[in-house]
VEXPATI-971735 format. One record per residue (C-alpha): residue number from 1; residue in one letter; x, y, z. Coordinates in nm, 4 decimals. Last residue first. Example, Ala and Ser with C-alpha at 12.3 -4.5 7.8 and 13.67 -1.06 7.14 Angstrom:
% VEXPATI-971735
<r num="2" residuo="S" u="1.3670" v="-0.1060" w="0.7140"/>
<r num="1" residuo="A" u="1.2300" v="-0.4500" w="0.7800"/>
% end
This chain:
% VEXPATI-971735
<r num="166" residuo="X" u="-2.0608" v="-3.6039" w="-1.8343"/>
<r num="165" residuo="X" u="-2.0682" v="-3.5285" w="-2.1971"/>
<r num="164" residuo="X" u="-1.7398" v="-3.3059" w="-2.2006"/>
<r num="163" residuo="X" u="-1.8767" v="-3.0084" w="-2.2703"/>
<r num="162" residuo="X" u="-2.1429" v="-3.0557" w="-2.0168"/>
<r num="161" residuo="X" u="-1.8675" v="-3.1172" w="-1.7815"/>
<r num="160" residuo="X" u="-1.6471" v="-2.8561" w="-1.8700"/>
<r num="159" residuo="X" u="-1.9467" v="-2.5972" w="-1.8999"/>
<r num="158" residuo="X" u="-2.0426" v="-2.7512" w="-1.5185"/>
<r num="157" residuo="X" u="-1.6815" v="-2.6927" w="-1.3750"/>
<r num="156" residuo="X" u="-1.7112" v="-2.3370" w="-1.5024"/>
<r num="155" residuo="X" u="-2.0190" v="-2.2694" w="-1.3805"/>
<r num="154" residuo="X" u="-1.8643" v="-2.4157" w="-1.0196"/>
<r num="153" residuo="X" u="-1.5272" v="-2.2423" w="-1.0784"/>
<r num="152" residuo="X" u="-1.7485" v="-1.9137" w="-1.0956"/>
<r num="151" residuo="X" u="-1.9575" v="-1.9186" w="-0.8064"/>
<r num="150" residuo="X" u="-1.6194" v="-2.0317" w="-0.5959"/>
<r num="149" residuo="X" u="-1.4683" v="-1.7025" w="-0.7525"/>
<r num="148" residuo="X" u="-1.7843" v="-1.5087" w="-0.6570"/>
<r num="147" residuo="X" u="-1.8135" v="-1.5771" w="-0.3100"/>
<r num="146" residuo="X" u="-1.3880" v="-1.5961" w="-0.2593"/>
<r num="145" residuo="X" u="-1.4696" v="-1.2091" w="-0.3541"/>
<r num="144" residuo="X" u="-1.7347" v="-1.1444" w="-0.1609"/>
<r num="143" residuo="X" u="-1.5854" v="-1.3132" w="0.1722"/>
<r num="142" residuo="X" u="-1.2495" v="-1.0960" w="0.0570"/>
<r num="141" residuo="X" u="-1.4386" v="-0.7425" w="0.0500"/>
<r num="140" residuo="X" u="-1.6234" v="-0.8333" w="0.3516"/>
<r num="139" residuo="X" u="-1.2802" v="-0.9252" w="0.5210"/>
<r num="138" residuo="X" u="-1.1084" v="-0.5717" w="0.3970"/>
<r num="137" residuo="X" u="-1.4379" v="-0.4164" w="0.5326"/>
<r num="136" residuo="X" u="-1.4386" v="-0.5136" w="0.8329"/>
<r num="135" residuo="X" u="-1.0363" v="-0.4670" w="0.9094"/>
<r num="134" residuo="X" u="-1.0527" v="-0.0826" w="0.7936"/>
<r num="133" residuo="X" u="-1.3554" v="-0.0410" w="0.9971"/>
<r num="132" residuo="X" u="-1.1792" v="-0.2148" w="1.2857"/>
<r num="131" residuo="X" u="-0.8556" v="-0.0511" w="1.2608"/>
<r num="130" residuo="X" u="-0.9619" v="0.2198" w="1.5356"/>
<r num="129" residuo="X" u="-0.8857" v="0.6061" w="1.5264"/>
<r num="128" residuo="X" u="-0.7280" v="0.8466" w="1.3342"/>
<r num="127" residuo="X" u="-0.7097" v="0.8240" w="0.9378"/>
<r num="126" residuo="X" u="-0.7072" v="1.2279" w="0.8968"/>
<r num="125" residuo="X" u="-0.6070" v="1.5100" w="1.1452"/>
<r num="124" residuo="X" u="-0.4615" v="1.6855" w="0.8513"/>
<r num="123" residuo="X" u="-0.1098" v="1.7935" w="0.9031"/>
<r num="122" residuo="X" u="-0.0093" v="1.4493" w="1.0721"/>
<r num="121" residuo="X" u="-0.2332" v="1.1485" w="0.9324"/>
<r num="120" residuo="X" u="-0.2952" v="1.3372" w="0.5912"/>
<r num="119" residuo="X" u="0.1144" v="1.3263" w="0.5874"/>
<r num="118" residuo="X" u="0.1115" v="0.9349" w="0.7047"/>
<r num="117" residuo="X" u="-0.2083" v="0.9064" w="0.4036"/>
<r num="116" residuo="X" u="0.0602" v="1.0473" w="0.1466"/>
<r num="115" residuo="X" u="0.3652" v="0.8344" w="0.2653"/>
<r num="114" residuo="X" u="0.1517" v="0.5301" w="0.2665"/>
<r num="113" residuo="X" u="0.1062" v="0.5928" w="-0.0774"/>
<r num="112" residuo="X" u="0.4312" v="0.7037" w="-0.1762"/>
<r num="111" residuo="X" u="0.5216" v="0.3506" w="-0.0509"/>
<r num="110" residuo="X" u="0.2147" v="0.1986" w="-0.2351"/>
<r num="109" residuo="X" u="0.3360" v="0.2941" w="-0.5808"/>
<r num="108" residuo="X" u="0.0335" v="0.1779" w="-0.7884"/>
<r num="107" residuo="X" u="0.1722" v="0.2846" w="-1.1239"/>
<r num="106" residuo="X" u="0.4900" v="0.1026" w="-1.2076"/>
<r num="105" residuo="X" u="0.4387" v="-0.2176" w="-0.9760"/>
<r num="104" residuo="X" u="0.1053" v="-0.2399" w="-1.1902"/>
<r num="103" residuo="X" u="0.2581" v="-0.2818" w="-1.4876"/>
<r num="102" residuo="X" u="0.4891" v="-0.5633" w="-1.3378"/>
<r num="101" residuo="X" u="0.2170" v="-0.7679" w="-1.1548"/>
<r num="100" residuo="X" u="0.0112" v="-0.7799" w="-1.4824"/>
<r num="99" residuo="X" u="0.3531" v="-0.9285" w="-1.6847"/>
<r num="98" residuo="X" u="0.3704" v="-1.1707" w="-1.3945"/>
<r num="97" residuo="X" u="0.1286" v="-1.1986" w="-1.1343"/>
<r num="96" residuo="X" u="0.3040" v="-1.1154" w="-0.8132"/>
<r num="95" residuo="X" u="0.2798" v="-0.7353" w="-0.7711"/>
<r num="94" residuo="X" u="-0.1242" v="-0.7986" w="-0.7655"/>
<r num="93" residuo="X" u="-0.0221" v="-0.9379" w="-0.4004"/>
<r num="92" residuo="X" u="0.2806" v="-0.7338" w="-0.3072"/>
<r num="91" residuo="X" u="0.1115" v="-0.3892" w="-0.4595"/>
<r num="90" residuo="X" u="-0.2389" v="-0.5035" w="-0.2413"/>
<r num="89" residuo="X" u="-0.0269" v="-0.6400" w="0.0649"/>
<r num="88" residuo="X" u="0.1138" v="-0.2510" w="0.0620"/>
<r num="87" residuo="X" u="-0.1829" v="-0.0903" w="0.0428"/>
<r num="86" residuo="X" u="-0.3913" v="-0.2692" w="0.2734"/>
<r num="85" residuo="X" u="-0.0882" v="-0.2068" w="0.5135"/>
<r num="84" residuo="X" u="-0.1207" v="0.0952" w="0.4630"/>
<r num="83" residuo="X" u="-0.4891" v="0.1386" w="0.5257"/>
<r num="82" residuo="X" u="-0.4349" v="-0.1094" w="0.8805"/>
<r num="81" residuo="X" u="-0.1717" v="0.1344" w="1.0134"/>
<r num="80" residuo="X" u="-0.3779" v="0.4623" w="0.9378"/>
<r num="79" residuo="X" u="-0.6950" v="0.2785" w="1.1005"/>
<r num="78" residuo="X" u="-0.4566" v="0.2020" w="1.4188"/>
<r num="77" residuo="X" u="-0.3186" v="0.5261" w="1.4289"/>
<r num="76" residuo="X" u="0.0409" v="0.5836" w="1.3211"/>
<r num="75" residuo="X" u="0.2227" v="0.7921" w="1.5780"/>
<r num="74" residuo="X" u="0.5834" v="0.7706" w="1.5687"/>
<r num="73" residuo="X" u="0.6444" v="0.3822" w="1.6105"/>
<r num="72" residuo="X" u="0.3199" v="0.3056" w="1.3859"/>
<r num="71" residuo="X" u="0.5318" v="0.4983" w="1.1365"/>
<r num="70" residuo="X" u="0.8618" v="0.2881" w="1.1348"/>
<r num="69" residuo="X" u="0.6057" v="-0.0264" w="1.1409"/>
<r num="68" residuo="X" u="0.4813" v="0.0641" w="0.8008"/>
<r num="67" residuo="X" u="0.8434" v="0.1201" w="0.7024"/>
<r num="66" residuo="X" u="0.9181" v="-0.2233" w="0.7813"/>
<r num="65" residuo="X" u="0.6089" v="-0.3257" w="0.6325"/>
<r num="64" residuo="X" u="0.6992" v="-0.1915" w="0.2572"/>
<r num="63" residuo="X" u="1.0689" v="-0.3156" w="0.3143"/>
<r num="62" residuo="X" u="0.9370" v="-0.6433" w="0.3528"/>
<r num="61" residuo="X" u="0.7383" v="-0.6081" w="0.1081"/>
<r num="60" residuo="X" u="0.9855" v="-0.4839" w="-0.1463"/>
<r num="59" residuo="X" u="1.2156" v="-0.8304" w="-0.0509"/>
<r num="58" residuo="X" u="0.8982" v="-1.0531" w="-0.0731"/>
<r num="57" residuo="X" u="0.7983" v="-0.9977" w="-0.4192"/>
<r num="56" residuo="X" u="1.1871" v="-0.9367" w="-0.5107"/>
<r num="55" residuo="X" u="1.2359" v="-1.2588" w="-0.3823"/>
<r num="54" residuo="X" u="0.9436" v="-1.4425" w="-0.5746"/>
<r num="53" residuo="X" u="1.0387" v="-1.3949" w="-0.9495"/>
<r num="52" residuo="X" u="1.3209" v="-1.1253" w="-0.9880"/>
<r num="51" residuo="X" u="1.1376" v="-0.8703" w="-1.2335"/>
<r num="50" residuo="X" u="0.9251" v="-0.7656" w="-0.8807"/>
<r num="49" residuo="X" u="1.2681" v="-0.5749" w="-0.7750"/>
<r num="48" residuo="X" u="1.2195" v="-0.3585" w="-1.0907"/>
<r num="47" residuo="X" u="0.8936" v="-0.2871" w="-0.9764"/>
<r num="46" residuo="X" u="1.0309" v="-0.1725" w="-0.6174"/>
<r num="45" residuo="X" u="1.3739" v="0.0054" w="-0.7261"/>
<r num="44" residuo="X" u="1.1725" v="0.3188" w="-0.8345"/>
<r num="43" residuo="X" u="0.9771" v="0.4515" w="-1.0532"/>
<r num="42" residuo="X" u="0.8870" v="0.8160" w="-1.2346"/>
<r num="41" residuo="X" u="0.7294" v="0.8705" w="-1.5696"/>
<r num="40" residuo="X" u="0.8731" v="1.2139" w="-1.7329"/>
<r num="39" residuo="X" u="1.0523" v="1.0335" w="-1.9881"/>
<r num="38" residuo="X" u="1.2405" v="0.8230" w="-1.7689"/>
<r num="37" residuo="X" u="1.2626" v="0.9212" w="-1.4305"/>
<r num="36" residuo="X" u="1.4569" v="0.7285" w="-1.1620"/>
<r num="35" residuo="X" u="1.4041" v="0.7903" w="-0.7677"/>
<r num="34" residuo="X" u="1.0380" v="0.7284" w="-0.7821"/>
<r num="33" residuo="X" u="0.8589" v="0.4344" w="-0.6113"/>
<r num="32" residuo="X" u="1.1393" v="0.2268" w="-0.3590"/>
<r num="31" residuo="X" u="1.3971" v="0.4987" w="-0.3614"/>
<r num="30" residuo="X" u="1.1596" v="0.7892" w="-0.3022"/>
<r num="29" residuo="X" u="1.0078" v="0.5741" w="-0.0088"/>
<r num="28" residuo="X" u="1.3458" v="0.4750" w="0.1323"/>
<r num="27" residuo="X" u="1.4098" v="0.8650" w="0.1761"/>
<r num="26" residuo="X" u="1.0582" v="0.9541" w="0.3305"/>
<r num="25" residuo="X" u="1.0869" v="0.6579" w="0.5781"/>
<r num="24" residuo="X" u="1.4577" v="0.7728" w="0.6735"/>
<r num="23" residuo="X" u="1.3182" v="1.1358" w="0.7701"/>
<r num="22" residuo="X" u="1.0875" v="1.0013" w="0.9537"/>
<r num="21" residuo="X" u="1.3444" v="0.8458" w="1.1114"/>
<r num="20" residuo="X" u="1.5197" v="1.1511" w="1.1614"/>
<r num="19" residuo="X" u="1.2109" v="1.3444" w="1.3061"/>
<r num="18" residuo="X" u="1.2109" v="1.6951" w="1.2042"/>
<r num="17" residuo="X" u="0.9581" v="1.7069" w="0.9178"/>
<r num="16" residuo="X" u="0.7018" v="1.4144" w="1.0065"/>
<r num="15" residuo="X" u="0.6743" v="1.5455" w="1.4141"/>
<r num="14" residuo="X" u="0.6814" v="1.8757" w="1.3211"/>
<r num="13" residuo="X" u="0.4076" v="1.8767" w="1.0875"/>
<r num="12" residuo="X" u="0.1633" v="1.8920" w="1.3960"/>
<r num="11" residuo="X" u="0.3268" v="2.1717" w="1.5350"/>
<r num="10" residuo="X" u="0.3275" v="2.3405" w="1.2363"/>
<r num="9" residuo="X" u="-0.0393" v="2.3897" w="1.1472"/>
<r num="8" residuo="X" u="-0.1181" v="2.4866" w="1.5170"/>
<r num="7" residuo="X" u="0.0756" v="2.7547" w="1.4787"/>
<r num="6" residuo="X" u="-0.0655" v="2.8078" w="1.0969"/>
<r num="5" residuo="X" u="-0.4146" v="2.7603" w="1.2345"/>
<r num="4" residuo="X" u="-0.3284" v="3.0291" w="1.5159"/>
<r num="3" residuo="X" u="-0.2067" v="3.2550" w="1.2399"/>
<r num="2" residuo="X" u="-0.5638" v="3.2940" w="1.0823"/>
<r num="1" residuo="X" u="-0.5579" v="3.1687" w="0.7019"/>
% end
């Protein structure tokens, strides 16, 4: 690698490396999705949070956004801001169902994540610009969804009904 990409390299890491904050995002983000290993599998405090019906739902999401909003603070684009938060209302969301929610609290990880697209966002020169695509298609993707679940309660509404004589 030439040494002016290297230059250039580290002044754009300099903001996530040296900022105390920053810092503080990277430390809560370990705690929330791998500070304990067990057998070589790491987690953290957020699925076991999600074994306490409702509050632990809404107490890792919370946390989730406030860290979201830590980054927006120090440079976050729009599109960056909009993918993490995708991420983290997915984990609260699918984080809800019980027994489901649970397994998928120990893989998804949305913290780490978000920490992963915030170091794209920095040393990479990835996820800039405008949260409009990002918006778009998460309301496409939800207009297609509701689509197919209201398609599907009607078919099943009409088994039940010819099931039931009516």
């Amino acid at each position: 690698m030439n040494e002016s990409f290297l230059k250039n390299r580290r002044k754009i890491e300099a903001p996530v490396n040296s900022d105390a904050r920053l810092q503080m995002v990277r430390k809560v983000t370990r705690l929330m999705d791998e500070q304990f290993s067990v057998g070589g599998f790491k987690f953290g405090i957020d699925p076991l949070l999600n074994l306490l019906p409702v509050a632990g739902d809404i107490g890792g999401y919370i946390i989730s956004i406030a860290l979201i909003i830590t980054m927006v603070k120090h440079g976050a684009s729009g599109k960056l801001a909009a993918k993490m938060l995708v991420n983290a209302t997915l984990d609260a969301f699918i984080g809800a169902i019980p027994v489901l929610g649970w397994i998928f609290d120990f893989t998804y990880k949305a913290n780490s994540r978000n920490l992963k697209l915030l170091s794209e966002h920095y040393t990479e020169g990835k996820h800039r610009g405008s949260a409009r695509p990002v918006i778009a298609g998460v309301l496409i993707t939800v207009v297609i969804i509701l689509a197919i679940l209201v398609y599907l309660i009607i078919k099943m509404l009409d088994w039940v009904g010819a099931a039931l004589g009516l």
